[in-house]
N, CA and C of each residue as an Amber inpcrd file, in Angstrom:
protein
   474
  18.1130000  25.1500000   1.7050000  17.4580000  25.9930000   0.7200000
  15.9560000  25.9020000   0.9610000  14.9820000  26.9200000   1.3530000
  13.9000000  27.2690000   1.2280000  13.2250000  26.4660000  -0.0090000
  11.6050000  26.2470000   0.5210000  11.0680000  25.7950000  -0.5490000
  10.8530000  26.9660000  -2.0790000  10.9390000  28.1350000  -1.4700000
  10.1870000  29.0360000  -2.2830000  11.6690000  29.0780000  -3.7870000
  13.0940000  29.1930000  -3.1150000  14.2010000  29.2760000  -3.8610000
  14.2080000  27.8150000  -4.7960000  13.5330000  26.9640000  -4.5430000
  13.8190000  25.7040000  -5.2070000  12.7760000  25.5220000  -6.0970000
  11.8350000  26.4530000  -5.8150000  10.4460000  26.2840000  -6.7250000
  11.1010000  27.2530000  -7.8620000  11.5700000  28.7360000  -7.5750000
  11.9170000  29.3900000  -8.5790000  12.5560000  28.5080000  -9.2890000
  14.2390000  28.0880000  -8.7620000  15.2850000  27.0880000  -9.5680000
  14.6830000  26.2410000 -10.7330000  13.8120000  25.5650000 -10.0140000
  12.8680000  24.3800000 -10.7630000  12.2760000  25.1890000 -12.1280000
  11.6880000  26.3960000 -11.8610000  11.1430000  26.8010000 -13.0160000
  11.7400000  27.7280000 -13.6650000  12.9110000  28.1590000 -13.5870000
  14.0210000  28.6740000 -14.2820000  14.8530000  27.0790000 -15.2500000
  14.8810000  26.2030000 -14.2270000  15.6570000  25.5770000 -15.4020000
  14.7160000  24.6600000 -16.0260000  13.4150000  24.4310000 -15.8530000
  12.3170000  24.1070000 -17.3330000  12.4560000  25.3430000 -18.0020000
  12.5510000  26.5280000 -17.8960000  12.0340000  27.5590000 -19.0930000
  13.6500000  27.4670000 -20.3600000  14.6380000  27.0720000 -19.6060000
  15.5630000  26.9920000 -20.1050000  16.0300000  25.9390000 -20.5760000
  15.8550000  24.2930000 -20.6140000  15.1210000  23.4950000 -21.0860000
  14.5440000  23.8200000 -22.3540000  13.4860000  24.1800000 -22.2310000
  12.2250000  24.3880000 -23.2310000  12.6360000  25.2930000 -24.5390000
  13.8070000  26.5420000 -23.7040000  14.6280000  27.1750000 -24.6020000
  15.5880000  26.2880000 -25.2600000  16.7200000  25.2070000 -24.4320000
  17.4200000  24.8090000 -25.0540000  16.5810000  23.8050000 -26.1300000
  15.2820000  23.0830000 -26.0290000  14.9080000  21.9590000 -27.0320000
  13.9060000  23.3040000 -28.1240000  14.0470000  24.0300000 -28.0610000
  13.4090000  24.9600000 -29.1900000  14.1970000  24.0950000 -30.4590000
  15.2840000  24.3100000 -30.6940000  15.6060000  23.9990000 -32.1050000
  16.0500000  25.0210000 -32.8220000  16.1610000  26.0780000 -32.4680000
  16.4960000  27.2910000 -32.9600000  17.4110000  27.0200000 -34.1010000
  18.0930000  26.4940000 -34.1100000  19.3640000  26.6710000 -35.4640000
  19.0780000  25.8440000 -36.0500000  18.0200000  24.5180000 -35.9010000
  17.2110000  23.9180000 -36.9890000  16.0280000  24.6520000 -37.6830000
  15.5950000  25.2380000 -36.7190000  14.5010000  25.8630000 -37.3580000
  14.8200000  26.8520000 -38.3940000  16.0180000  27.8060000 -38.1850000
  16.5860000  29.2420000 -38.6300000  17.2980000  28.3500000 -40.1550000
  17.5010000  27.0570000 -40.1580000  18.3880000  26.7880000 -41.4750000
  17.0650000  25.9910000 -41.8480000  16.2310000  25.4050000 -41.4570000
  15.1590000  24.9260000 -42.0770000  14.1370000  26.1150000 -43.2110000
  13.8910000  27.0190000 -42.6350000  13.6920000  27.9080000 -43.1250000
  14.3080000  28.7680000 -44.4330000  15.3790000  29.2190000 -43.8400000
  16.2520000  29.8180000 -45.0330000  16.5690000  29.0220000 -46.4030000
  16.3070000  27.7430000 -46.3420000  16.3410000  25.8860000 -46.9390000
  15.3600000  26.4840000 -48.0890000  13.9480000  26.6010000 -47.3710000
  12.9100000  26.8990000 -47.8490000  12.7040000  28.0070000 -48.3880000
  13.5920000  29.3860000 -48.1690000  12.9130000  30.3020000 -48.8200000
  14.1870000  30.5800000 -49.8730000  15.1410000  29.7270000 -49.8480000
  16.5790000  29.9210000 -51.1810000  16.2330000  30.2250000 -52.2600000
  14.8200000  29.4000000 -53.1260000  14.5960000  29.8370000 -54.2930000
  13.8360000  30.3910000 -54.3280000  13.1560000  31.3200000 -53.2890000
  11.9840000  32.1800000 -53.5890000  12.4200000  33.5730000 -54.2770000
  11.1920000  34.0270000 -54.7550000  11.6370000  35.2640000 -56.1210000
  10.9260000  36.2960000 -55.4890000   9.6680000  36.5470000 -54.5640000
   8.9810000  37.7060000 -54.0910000   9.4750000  38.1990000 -52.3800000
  10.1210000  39.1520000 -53.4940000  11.1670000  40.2200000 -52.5220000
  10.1640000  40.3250000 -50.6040000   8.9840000  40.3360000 -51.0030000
   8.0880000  40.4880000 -49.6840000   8.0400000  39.3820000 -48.7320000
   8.0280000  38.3470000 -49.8130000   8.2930000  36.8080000 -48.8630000
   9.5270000  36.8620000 -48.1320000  10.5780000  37.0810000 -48.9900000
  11.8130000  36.8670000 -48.3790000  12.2950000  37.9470000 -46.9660000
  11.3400000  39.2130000 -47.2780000  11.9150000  40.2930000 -46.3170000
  10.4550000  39.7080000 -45.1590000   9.8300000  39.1050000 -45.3920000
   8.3900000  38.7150000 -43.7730000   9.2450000  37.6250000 -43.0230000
  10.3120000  36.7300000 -44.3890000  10.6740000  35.3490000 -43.4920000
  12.0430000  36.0930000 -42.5550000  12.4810000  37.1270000 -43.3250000
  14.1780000  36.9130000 -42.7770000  13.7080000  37.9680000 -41.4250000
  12.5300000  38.5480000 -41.2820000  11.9760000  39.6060000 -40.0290000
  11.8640000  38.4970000 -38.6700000  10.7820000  37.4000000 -39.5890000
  10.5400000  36.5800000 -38.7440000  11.8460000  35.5340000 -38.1210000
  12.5530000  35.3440000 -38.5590000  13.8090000  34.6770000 -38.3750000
  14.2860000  35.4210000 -37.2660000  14.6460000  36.7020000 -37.4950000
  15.4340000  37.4750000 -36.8390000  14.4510000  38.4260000 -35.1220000
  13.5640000  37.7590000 -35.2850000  12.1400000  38.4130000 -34.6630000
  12.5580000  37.3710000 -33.4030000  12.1000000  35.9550000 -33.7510000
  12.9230000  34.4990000 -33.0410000  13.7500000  34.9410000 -32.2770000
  15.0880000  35.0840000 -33.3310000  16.2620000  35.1710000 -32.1250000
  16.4810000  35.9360000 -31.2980000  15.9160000  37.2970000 -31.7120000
  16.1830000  38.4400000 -30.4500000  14.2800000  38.0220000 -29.4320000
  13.6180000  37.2480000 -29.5650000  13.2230000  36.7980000 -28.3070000
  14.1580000  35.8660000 -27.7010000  14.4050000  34.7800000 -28.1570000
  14.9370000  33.7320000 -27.6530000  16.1660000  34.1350000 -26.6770000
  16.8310000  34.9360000 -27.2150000  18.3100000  35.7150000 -26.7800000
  17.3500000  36.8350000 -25.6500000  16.8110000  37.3610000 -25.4390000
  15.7800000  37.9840000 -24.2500000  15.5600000  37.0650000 -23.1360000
  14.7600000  35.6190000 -23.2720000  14.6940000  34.9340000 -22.5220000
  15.9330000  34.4830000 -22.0120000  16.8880000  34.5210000 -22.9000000
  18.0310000  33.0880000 -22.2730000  18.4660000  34.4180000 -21.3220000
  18.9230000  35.4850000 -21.7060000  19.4160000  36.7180000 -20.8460000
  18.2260000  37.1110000 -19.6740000  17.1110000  36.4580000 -19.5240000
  15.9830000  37.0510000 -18.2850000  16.0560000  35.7990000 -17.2920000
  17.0210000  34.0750000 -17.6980000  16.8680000  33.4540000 -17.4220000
  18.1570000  33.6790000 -16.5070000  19.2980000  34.1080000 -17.4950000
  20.5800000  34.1680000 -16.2670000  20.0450000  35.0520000 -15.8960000
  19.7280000  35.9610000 -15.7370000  19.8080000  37.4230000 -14.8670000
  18.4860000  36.9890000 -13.1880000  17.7710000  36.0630000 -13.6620000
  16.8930000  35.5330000 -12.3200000  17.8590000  34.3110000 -11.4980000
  18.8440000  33.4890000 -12.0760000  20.1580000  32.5920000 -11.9620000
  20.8040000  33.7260000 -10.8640000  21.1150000  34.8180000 -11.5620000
  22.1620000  35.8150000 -10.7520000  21.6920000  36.0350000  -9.3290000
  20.1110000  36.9410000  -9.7320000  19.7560000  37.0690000  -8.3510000
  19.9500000  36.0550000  -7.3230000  19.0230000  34.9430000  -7.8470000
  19.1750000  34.0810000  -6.7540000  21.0380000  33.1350000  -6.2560000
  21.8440000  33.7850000  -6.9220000  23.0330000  33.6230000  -6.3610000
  23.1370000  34.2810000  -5.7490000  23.5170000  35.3550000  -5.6010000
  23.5650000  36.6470000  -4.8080000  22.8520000  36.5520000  -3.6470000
  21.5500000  35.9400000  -3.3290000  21.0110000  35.8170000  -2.2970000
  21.7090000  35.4310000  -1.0290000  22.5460000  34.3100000  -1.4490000
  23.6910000  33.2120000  -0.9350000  24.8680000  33.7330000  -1.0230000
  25.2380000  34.3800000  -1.4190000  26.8010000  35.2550000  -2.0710000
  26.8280000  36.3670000  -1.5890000  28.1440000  36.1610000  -0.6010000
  28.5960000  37.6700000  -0.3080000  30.2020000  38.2300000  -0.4770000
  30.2040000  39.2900000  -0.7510000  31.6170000  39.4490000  -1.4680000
  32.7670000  39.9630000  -0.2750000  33.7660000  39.8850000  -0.5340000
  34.3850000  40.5850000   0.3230000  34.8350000  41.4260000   1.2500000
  34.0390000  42.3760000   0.3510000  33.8770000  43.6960000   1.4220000
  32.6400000  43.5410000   1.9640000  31.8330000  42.8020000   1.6200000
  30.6530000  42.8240000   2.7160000  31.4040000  42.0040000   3.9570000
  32.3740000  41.4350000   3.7150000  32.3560000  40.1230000   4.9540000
  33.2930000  41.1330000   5.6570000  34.1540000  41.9480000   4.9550000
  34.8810000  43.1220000   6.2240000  34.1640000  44.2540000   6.9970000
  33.2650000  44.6460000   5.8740000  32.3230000  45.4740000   6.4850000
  31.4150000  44.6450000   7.7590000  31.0580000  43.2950000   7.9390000
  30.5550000  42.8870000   8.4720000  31.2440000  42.2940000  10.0960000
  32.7030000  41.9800000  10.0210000  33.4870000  41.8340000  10.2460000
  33.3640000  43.2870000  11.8390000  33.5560000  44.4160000  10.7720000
  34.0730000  45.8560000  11.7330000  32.9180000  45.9920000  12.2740000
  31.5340000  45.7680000  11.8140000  30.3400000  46.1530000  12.3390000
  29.9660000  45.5720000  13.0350000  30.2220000  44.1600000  13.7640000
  29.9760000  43.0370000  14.8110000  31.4260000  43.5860000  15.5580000
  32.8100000  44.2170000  15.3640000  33.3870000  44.0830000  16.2700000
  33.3440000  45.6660000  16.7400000  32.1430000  46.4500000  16.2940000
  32.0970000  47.3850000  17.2330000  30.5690000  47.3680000  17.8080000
  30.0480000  46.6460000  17.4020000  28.7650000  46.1880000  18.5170000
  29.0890000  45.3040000  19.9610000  30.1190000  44.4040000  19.4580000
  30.6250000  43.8250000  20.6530000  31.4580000  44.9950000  21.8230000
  32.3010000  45.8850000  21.0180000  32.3870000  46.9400000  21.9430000
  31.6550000  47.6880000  22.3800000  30.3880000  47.9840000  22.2160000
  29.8470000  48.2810000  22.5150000  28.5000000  48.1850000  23.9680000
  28.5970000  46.1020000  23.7050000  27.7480000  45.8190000  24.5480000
  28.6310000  45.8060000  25.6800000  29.9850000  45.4610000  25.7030000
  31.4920000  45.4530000  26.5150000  31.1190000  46.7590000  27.3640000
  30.9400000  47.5990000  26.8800000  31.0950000  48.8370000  27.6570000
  29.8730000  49.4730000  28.5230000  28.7160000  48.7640000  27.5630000
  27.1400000  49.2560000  28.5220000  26.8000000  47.9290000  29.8970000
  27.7210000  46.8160000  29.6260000  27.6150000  45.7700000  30.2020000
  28.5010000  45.5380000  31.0820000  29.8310000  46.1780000  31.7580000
  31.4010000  45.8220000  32.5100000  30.7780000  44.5830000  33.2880000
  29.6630000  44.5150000  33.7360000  29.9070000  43.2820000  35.0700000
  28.8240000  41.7550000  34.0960000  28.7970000  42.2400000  33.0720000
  28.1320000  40.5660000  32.1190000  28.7620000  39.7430000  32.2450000
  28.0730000  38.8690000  31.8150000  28.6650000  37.1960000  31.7990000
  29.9290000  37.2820000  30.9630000  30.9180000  36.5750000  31.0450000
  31.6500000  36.4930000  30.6110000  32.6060000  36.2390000  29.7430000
  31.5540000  34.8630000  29.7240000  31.7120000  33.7650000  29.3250000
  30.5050000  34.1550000  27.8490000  29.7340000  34.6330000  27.6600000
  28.8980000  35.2840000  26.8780000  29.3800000  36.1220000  25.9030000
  30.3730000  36.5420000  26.7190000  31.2580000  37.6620000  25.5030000
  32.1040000  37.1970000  25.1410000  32.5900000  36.2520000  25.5480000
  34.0730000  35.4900000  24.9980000  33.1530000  34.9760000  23.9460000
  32.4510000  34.2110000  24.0250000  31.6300000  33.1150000  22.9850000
  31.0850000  34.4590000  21.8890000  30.8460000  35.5350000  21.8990000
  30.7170000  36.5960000  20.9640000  31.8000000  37.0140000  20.4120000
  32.6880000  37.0230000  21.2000000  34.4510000  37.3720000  20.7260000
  34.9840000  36.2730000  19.7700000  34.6380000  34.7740000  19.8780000
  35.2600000  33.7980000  19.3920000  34.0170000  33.7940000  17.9440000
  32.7510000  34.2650000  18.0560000  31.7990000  34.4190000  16.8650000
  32.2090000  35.3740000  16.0140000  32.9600000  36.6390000  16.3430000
  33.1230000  37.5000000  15.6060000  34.4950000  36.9210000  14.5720000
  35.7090000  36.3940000  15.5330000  36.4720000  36.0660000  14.7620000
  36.1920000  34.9490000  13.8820000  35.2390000  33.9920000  13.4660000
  34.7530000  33.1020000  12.4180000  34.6030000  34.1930000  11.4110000
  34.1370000  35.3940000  11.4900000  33.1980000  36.2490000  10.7510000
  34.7130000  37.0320000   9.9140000  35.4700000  35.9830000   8.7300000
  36.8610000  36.8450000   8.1640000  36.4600000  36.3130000   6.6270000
  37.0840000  36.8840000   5.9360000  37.1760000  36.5780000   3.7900000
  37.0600000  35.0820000   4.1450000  38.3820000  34.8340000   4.4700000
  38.6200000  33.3280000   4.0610000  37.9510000  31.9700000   4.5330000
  37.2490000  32.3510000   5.9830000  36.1830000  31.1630000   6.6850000
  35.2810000  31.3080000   6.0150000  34.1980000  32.3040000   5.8070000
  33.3150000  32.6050000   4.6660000  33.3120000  31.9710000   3.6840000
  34.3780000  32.5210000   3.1660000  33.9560000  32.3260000   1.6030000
  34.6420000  30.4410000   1.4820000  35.3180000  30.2500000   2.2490000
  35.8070000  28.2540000   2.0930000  34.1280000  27.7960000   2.7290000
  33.6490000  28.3190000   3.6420000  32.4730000  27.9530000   4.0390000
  31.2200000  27.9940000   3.3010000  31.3230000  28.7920000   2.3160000
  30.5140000  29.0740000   1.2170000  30.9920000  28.4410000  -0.2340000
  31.6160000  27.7520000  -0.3780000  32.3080000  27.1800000  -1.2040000
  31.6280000  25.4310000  -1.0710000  31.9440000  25.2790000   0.1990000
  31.5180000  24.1480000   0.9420000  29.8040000  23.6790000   1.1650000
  29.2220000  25.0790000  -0.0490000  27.8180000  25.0580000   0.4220000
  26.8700000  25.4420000   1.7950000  27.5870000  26.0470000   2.3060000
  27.7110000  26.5800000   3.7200000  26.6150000  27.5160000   3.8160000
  25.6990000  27.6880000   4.3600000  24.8650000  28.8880000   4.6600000
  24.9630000  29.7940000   5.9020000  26.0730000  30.7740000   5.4380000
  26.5110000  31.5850000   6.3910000  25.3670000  32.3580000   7.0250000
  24.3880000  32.9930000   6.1070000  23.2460000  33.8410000   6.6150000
  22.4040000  33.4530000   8.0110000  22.0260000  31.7920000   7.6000000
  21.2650000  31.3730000   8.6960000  22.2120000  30.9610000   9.5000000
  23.4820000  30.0440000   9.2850000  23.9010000  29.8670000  10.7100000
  24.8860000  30.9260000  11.4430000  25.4000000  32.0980000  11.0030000
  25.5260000  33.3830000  11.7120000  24.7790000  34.0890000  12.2250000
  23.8350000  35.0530000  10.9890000  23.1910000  35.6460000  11.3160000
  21.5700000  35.4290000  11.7710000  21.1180000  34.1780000  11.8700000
  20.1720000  33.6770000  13.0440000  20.2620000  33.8400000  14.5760000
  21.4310000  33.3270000  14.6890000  21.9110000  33.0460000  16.0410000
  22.5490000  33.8630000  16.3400000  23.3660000  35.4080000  15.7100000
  23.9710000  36.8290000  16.1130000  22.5380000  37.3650000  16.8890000
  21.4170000  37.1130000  15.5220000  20.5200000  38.0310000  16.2950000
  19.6690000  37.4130000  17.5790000  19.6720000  36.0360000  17.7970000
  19.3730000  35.7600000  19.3760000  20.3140000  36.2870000  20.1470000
  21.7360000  36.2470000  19.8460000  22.1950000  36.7340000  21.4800000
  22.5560000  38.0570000  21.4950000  21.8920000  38.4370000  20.5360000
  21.9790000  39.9660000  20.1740000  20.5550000  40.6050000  21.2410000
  19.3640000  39.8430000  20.6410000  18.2550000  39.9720000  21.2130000
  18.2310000  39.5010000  22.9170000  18.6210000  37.9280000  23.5530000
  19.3280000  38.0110000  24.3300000  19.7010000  38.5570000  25.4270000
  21.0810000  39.5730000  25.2780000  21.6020000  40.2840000  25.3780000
  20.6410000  41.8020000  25.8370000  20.0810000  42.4600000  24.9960000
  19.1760000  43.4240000  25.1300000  18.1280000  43.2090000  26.0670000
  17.5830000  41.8440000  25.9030000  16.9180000  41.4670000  26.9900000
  17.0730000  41.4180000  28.5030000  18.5720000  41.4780000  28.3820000
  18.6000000  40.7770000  29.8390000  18.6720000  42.2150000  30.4170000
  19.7580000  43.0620000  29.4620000  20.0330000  44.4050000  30.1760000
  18.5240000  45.3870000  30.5320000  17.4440000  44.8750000  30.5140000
  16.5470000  45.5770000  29.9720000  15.7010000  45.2550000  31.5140000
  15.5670000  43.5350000  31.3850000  15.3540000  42.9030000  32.9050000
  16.2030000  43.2950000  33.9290000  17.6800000  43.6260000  33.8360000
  18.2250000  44.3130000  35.0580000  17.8680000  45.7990000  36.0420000
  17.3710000  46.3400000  34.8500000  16.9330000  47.6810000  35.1900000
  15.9040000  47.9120000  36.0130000  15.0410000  46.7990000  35.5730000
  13.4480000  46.5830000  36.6870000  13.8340000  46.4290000  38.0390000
């Protein structure tokens, strides 16, 4: 995990923290405690605004707190059909380099052939389960021998 994802984390879960030690349902019955025997209709309608003013912030934050939680899951999280879609789209690039390439290494494409098949639902997602960071250790190293690859065909031509 990046420093920058752990700095957010860090300050997502102080703000939420800070939310959970608010006190909110002490404060909301402390209050209402206090205004039980009051008689001026104006007091009672500024406190019960302000009461209710509270919770729909508080309930804003706790909902801005998961919803920045989400993103940064998602960063790391990929669903199913991305991993098939991803799946068909590496195994028609590999056909692809197969066909602009007949006399390549061989041994280069097998090791791309045996990369693509890691790339299914169930290695994924047990690999991601496992805390696994599919992004960097796939797709780092797809795009070197991707890059690679382009390279060399590029040096043959000269």
């Amino acid at each position: 995990m990046d420093v920058s994802t752990i700095n957010i984390l860090t300050e997502m879960g102080v703000s939420l923290a800070k939310l959970a030690l608010k006190g909110t349902v002490t404060s909301v019955h402390n209050k209402i405690e206090i205004i039980k025997n009051e008689k001026n209709m104006e007091t009672l309608r500024n406190t019960y605004n302000e009461i209710v003013n509270q919770l729909l912030m508080e309930r804003e934050e706790a909902i801005r707190i998961a919803q920045a939680y989400k993103e940064e899951l998602e960063k790391v999280e990929i669903s199913d059909e991305d991993i098939r879609h991803l799946h068909n789209t590496v195994s028609t690039i590999l056909e692809i380099v197969k066909s602009m390439s007949p006399n390549s290494n061989t041994q280069q494409l097998e090791s791309f052939e045996q990369l693509k098949e890691l790339i299914n639902v169930d290695t994924l997602k047990a690999l991601q389960l496992l805390g696994f960071n599919y992004k960097a250790a796939i797709g780092e190293p797809l795009t070197q021998v991707c890059a690679g690859t382009v390279s060399s065909l590029g040096r043959k031509k000269r």
